[in-house]
N, C-alpha and C positions, 0 to 999 in steps of 0.2 A: 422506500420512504427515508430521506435525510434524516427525520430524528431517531426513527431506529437504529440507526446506522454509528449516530451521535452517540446513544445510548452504550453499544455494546466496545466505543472507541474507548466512552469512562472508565467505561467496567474493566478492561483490557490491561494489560502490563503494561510496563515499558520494557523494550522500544517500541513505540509507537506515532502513528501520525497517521490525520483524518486527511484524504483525501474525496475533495468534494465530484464525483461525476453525474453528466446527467444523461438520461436515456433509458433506457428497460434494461433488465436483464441479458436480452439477448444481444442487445446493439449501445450500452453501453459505453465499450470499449470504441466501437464507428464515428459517433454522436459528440464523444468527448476527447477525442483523438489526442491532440499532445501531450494534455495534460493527464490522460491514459497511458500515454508510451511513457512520459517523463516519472511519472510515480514508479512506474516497471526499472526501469533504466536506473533510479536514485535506490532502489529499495534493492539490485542487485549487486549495486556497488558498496553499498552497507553491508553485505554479506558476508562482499569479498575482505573488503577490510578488516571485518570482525574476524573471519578466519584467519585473518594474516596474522594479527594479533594472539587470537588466542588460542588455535588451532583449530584444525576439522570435527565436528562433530560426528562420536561412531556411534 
């Protein structure tokens, strides 16, 4: 359910960012495809950035 989802995005730190997908639990990721991959793909390049920055976390 979307507002749940809304809920625990408030509640949440930053960085952060609500990605809206639609489908089940299981299919998901199928149902919502690019916009599935592109949150994947955007959230691991923030990663990378952030460790370039500020190093690896041990």
């Amino acid at each position: 359910m979307a507002s749940m989802g809304l809920q625990l995005h408030q509640a949440a730190n930053e960085p952060k960012e609500f990605i809206e997908i639609f489908g089940s639990h299981n299919d998901g990721f199928l149902v919502s495809g690019e916009t599935y991959k592109n949150a994947w793909t955007n959230w691991l390049k923030f990663l990378q950035e952030y460790e370039s920055r500020v190093g690896r976390a041990s």
